[in-house]
Biotite code that builds the C-alpha atoms (Angstrom):
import biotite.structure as struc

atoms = struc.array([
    struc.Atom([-15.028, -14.025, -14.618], chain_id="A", res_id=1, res_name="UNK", atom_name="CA", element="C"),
    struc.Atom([-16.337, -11.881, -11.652], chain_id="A", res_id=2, res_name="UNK", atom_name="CA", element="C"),
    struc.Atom([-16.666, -14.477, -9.550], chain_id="A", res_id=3, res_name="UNK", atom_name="CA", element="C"),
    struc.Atom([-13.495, -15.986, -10.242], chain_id="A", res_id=4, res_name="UNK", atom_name="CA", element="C"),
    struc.Atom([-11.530, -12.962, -9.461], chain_id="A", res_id=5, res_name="UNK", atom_name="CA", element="C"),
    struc.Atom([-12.919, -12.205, -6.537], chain_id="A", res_id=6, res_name="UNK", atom_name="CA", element="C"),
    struc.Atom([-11.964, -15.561, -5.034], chain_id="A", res_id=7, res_name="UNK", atom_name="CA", element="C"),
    struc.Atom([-8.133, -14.696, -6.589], chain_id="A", res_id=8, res_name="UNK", atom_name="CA", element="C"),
    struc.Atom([-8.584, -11.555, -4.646], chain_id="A", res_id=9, res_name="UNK", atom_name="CA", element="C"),
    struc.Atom([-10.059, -13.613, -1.593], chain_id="A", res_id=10, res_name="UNK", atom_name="CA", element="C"),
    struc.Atom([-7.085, -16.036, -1.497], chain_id="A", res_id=11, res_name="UNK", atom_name="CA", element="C"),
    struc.Atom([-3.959, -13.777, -2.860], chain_id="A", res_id=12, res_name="UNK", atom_name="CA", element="C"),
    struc.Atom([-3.880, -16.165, -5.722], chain_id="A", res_id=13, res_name="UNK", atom_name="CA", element="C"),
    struc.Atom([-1.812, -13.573, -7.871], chain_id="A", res_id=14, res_name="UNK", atom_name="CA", element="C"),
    struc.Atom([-0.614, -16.457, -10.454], chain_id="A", res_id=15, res_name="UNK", atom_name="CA", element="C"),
    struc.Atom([-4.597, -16.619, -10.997], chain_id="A", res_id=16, res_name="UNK", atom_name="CA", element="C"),
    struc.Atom([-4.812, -13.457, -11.966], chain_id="A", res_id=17, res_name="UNK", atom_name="CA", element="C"),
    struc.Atom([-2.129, -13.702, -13.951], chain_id="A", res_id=18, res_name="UNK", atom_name="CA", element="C"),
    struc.Atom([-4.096, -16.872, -15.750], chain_id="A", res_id=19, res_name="UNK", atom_name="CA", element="C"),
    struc.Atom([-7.257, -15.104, -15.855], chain_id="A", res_id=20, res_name="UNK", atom_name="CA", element="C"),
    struc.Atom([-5.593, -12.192, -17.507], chain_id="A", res_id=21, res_name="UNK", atom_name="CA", element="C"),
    struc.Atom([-3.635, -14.502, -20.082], chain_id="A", res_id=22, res_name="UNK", atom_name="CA", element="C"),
    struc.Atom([-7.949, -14.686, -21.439], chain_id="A", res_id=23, res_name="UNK", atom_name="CA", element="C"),
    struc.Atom([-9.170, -11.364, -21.299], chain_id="A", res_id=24, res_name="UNK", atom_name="CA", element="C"),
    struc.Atom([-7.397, -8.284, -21.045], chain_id="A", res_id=25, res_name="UNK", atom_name="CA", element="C"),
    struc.Atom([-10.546, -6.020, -19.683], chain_id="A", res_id=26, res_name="UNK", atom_name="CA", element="C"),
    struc.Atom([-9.158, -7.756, -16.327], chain_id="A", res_id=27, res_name="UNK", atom_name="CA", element="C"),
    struc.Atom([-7.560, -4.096, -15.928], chain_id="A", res_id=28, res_name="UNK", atom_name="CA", element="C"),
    struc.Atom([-11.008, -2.772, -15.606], chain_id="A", res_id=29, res_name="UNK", atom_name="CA", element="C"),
    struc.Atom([-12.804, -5.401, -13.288], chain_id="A", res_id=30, res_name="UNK", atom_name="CA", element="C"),
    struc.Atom([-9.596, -5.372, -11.070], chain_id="A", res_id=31, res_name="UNK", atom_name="CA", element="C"),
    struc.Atom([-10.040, -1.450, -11.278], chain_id="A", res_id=32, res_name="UNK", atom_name="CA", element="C"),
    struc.Atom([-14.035, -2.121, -10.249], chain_id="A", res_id=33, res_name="UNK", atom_name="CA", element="C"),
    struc.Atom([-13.141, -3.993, -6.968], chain_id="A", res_id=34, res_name="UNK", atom_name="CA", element="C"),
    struc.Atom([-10.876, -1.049, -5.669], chain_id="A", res_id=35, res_name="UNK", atom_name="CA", element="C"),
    struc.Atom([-14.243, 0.402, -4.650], chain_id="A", res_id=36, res_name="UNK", atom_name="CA", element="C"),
    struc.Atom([-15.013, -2.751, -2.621], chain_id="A", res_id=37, res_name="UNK", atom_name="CA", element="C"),
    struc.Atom([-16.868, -2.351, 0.535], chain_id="A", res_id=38, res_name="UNK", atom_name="CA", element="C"),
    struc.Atom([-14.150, -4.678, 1.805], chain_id="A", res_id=39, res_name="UNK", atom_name="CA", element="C"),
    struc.Atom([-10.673, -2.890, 2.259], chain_id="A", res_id=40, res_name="UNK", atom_name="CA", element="C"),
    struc.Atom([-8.990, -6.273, 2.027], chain_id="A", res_id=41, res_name="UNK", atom_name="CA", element="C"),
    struc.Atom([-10.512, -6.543, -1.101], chain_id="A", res_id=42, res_name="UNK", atom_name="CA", element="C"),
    struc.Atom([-9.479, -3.142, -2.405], chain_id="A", res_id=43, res_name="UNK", atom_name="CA", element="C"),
    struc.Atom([-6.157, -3.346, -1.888], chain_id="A", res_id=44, res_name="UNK", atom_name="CA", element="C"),
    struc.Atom([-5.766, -6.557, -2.748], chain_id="A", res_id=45, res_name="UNK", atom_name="CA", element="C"),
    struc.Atom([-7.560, -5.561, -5.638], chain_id="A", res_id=46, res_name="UNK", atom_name="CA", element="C"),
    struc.Atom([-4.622, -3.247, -6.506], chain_id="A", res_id=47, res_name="UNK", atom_name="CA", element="C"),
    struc.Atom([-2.284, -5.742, -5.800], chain_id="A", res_id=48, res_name="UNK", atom_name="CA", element="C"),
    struc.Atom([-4.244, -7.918, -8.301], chain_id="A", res_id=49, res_name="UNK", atom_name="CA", element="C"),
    struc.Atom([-3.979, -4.735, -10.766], chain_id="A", res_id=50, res_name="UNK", atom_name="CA", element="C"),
    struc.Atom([0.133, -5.305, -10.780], chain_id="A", res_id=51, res_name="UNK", atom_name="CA", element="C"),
    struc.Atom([-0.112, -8.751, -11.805], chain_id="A", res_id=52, res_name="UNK", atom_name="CA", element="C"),
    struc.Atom([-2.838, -7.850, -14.343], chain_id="A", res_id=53, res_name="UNK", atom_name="CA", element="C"),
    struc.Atom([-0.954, -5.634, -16.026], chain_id="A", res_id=54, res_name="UNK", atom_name="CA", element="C"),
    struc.Atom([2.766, -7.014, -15.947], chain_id="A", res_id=55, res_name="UNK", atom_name="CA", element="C"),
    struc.Atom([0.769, -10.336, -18.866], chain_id="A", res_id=56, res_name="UNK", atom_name="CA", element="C"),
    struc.Atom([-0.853, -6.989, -21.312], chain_id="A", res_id=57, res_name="UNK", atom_name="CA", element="C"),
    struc.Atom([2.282, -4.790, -20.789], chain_id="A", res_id=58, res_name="UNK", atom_name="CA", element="C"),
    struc.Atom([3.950, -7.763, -22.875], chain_id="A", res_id=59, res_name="UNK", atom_name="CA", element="C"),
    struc.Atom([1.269, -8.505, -25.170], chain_id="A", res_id=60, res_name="UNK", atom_name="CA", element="C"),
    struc.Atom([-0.299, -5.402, -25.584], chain_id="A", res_id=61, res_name="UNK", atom_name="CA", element="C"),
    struc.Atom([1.529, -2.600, -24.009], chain_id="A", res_id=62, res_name="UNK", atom_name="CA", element="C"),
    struc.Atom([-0.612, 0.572, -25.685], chain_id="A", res_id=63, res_name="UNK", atom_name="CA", element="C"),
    struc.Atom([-3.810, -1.150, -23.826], chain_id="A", res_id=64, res_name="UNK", atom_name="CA", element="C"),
    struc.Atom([-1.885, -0.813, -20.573], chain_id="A", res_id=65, res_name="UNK", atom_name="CA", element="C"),
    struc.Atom([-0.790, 2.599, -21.694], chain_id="A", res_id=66, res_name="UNK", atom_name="CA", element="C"),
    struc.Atom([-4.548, 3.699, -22.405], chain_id="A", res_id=67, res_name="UNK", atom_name="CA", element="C"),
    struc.Atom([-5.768, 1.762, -18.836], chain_id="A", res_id=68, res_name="UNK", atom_name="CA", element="C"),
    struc.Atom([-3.067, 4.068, -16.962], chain_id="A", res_id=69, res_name="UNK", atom_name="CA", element="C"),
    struc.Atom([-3.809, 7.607, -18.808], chain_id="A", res_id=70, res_name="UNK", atom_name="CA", element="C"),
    struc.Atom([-7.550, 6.262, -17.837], chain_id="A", res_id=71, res_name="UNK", atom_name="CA", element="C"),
    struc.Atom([-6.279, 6.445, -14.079], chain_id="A", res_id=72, res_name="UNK", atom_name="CA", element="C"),
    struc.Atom([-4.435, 9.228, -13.947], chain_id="A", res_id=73, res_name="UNK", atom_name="CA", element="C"),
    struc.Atom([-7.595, 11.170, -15.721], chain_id="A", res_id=74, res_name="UNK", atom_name="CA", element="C"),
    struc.Atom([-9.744, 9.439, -12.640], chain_id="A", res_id=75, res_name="UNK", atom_name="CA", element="C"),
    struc.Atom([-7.473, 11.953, -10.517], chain_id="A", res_id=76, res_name="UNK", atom_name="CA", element="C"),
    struc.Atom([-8.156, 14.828, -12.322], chain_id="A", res_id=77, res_name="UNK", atom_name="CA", element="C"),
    struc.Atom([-11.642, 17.361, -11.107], chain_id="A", res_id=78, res_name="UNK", atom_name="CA", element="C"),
    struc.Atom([-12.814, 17.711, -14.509], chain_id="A", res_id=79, res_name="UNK", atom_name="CA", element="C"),
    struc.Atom([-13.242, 13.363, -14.819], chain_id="A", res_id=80, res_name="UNK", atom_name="CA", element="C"),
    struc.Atom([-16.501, 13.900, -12.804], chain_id="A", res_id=81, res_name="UNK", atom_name="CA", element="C"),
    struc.Atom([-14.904, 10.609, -10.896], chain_id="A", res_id=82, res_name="UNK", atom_name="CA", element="C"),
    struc.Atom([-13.910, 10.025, -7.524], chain_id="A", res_id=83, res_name="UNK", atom_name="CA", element="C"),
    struc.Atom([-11.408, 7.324, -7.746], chain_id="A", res_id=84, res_name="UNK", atom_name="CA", element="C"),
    struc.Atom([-9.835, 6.932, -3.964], chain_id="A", res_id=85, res_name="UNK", atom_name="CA", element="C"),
    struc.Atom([-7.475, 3.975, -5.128], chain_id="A", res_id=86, res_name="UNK", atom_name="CA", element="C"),
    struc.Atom([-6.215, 5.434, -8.798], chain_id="A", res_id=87, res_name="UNK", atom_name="CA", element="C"),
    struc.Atom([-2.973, 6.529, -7.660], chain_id="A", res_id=88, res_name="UNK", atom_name="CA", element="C"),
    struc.Atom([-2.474, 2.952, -5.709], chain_id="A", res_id=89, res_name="UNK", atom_name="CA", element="C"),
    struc.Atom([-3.240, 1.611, -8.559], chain_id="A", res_id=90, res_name="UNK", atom_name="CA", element="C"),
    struc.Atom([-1.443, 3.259, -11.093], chain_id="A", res_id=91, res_name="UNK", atom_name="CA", element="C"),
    struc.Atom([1.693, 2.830, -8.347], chain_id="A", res_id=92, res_name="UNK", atom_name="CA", element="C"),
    struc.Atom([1.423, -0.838, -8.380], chain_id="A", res_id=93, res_name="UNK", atom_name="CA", element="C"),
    struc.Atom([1.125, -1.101, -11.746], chain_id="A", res_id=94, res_name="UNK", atom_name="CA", element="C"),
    struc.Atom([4.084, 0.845, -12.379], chain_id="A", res_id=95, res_name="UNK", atom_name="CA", element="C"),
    struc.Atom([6.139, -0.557, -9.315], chain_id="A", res_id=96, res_name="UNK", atom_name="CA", element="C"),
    struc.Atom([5.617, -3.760, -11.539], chain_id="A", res_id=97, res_name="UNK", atom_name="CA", element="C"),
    struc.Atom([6.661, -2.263, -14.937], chain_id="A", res_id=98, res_name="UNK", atom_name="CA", element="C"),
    struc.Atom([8.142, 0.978, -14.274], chain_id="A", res_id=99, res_name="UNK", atom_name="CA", element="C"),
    struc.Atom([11.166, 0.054, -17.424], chain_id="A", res_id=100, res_name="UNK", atom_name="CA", element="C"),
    struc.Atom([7.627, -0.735, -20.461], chain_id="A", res_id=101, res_name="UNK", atom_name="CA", element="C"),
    struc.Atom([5.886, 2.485, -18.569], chain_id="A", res_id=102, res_name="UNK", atom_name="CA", element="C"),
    struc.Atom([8.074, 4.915, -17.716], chain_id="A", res_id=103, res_name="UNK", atom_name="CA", element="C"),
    struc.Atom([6.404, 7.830, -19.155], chain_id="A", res_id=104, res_name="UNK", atom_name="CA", element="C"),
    struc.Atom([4.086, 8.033, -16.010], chain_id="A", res_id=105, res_name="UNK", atom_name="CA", element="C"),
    struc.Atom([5.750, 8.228, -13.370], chain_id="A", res_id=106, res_name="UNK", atom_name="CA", element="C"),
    struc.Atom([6.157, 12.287, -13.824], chain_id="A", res_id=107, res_name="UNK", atom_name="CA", element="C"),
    struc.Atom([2.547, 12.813, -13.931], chain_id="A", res_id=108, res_name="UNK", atom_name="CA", element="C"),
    struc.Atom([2.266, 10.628, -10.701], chain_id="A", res_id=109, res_name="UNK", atom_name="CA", element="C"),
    struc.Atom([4.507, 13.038, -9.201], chain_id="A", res_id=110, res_name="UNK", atom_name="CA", element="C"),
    struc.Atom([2.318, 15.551, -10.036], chain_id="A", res_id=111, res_name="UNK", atom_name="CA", element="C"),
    struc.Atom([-0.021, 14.115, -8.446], chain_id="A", res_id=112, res_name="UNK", atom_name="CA", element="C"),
    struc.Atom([1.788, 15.411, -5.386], chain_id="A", res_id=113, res_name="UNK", atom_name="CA", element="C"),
    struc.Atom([1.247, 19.293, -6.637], chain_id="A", res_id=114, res_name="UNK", atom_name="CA", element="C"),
    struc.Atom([-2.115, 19.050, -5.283], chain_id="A", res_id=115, res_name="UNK", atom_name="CA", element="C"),
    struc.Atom([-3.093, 21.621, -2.841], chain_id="A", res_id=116, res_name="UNK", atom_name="CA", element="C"),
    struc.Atom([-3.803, 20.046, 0.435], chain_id="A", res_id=117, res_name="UNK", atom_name="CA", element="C"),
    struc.Atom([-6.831, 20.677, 2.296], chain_id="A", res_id=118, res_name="UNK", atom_name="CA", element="C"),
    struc.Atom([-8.710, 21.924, -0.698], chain_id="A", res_id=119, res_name="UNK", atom_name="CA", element="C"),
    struc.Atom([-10.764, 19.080, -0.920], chain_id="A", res_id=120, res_name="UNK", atom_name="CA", element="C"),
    struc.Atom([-10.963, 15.282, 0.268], chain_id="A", res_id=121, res_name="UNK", atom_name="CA", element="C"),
    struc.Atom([-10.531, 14.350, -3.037], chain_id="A", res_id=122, res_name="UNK", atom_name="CA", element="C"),
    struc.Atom([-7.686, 16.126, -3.049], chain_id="A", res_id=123, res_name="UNK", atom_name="CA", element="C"),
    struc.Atom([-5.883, 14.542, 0.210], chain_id="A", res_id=124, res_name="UNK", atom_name="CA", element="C"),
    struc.Atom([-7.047, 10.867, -0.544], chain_id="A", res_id=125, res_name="UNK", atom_name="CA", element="C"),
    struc.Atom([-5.112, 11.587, -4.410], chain_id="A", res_id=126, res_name="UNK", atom_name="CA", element="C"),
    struc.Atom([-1.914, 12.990, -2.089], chain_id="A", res_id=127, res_name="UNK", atom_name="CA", element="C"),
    struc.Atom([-2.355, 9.575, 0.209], chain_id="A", res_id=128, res_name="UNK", atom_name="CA", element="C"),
    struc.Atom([-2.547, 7.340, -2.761], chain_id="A", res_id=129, res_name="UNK", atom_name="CA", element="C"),
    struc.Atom([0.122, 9.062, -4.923], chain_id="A", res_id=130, res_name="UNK", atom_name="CA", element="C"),
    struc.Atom([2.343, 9.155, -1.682], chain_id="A", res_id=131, res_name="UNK", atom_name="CA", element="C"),
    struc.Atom([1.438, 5.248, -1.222], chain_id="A", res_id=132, res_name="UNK", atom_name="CA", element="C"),
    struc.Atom([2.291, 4.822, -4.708], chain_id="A", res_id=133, res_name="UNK", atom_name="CA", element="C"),
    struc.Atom([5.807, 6.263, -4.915], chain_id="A", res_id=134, res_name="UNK", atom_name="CA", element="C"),
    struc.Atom([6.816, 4.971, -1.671], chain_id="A", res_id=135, res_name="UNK", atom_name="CA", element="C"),
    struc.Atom([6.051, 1.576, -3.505], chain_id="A", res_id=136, res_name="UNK", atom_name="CA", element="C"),
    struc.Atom([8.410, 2.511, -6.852], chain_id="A", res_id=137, res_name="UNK", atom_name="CA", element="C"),
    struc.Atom([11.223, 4.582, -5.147], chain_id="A", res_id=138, res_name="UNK", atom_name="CA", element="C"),
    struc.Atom([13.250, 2.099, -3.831], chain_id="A", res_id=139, res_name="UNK", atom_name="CA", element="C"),
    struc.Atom([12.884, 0.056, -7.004], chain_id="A", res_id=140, res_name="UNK", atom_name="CA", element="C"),
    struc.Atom([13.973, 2.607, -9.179], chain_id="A", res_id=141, res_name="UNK", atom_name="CA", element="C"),
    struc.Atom([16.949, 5.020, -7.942], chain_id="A", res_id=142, res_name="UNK", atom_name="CA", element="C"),
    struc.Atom([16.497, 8.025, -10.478], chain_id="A", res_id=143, res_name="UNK", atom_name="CA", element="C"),
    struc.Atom([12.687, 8.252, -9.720], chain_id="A", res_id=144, res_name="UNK", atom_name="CA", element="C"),
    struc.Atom([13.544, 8.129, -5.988], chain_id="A", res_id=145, res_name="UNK", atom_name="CA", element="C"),
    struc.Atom([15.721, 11.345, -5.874], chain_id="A", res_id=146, res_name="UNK", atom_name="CA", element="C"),
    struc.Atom([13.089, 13.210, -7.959], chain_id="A", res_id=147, res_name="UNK", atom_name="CA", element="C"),
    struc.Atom([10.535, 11.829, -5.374], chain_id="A", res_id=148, res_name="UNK", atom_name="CA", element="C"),
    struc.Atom([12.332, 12.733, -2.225], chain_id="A", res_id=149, res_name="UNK", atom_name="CA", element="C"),
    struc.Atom([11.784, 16.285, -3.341], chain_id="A", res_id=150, res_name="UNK", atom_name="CA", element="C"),
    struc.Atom([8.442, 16.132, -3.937], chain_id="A", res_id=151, res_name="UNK", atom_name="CA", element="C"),
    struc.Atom([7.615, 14.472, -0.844], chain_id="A", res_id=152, res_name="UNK", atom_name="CA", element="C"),
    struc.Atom([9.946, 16.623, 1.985], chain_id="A", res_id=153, res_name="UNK", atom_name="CA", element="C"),
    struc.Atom([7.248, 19.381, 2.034], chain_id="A", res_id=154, res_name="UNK", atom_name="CA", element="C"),
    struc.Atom([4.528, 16.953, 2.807], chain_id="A", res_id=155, res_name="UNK", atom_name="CA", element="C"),
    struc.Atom([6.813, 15.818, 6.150], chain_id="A", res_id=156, res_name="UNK", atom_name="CA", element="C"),
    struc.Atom([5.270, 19.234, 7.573], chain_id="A", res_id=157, res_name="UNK", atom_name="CA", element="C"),
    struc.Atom([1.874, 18.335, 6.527], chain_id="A", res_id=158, res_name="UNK", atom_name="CA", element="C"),
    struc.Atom([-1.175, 19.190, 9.204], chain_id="A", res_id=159, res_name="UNK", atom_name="CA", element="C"),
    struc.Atom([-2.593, 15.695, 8.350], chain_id="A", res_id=160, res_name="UNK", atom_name="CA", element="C"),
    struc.Atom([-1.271, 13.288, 10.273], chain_id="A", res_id=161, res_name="UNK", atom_name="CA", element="C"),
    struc.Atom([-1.725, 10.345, 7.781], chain_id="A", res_id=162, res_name="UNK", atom_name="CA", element="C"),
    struc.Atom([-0.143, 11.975, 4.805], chain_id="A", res_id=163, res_name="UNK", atom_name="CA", element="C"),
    struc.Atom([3.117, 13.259, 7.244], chain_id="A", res_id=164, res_name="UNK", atom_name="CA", element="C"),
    struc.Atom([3.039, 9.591, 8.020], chain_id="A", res_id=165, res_name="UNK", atom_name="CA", element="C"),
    struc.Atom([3.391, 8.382, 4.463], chain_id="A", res_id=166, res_name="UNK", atom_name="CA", element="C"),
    struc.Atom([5.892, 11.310, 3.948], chain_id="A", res_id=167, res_name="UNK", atom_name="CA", element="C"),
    struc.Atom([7.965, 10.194, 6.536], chain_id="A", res_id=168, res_name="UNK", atom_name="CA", element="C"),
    struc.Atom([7.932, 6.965, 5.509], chain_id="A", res_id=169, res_name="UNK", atom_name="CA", element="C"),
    struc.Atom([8.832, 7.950, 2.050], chain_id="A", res_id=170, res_name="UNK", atom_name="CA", element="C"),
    struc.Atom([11.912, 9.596, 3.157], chain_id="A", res_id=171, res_name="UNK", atom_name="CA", element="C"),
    struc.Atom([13.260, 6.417, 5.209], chain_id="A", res_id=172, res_name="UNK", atom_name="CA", element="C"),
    struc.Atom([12.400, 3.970, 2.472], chain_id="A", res_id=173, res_name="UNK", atom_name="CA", element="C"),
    struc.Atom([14.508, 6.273, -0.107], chain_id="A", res_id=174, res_name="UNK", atom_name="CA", element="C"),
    struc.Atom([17.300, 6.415, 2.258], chain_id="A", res_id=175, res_name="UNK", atom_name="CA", element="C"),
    struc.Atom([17.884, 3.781, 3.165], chain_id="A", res_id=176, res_name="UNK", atom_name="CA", element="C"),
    struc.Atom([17.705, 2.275, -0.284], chain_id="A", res_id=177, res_name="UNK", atom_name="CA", element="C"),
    struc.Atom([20.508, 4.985, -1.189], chain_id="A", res_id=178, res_name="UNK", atom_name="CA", element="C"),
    struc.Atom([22.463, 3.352, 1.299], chain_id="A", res_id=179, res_name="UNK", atom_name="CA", element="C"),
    struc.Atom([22.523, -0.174, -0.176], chain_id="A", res_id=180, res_name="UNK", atom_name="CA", element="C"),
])
């Protein structure tokens, strides 16, 4: 099955995921494997990969989906021992995909953005990737949006050029969806 998701992820062939993950539902955690890709193509295309994944178990088994994102957002968290760059990405697609079936983590991706930044690179890469990932579900999903915006704005003074970036963009995306 490796191989055969890694030419999905080679091509974009998200309906192939979607097959593959009609057989075997530990697609979540190879998916989840090729996030740490030397390839960044295949990394985020890998997360992409993650959305489709998910969106065939989160209708056929929805508490396995459940478990897979609690198993990300613990993959953020110091005392995991892990260093997983592309959990909040991930959990962000997933959840920019099913938001309505998971809705019960998109607080603790917020949280995400209660880090301190520049404690640690582990820190800034989870602000990055939890940035990425609401930037992805606010527009989609007005309520989480607002709560978002506030959670971003302090990041928009941010020393870091790449997270101010992704703050900024943030705050444009949720505007202008406000105004449609």
């Amino acid at each position: 099955m490796k191989r055969e998701i890694l030419d999905c992820l080679a091509g974009c062939d998200w309906d192939g995921i979607r097959r593959l993950a009609e057989k075997r539902k530990t697609i979540l955690s190879l998916l989840f494997a090729r996030t740490f890709d030397a390839d960044k193509e295949i990394r985020w295309r890998a997360v992409e990969a993650l959305a489709a994944a998910a969106s065939v178990w989160v209708k056929k088994d929805p508490a396995y989906v459940r478990d897979f994102c609690r198993r990300l957002l613990w993959a953020l968290n110091d005392e995991s021992g892990n260093i997983a760059w592309m959990a909040p990405q991930a959990l962000g697609a997933i959840l920019a995909e099913n938001h309505e079936a998971l809705p019960e983590f998109l607080a603790p991706l917020l949280g995400v953005l209660e880090l301190e930044e520049e404690n640690s690179v582990k820190e800034n890469f989870a602000i990055l990737g939890a940035l990425w990932a609401v930037n992805r579900i606010g527009p989609i999903h007005s309520s989480f949006a607002a709560q978002a915006a506030e959670r971003i704005r302090p990041y928009l003074q941010s020393l870091h050029p790449e997270i101010r970036s992704l703050a900024e963009e943030g705050m444009r995306r949720f505007a202008k969806s406000s105004d449609e």
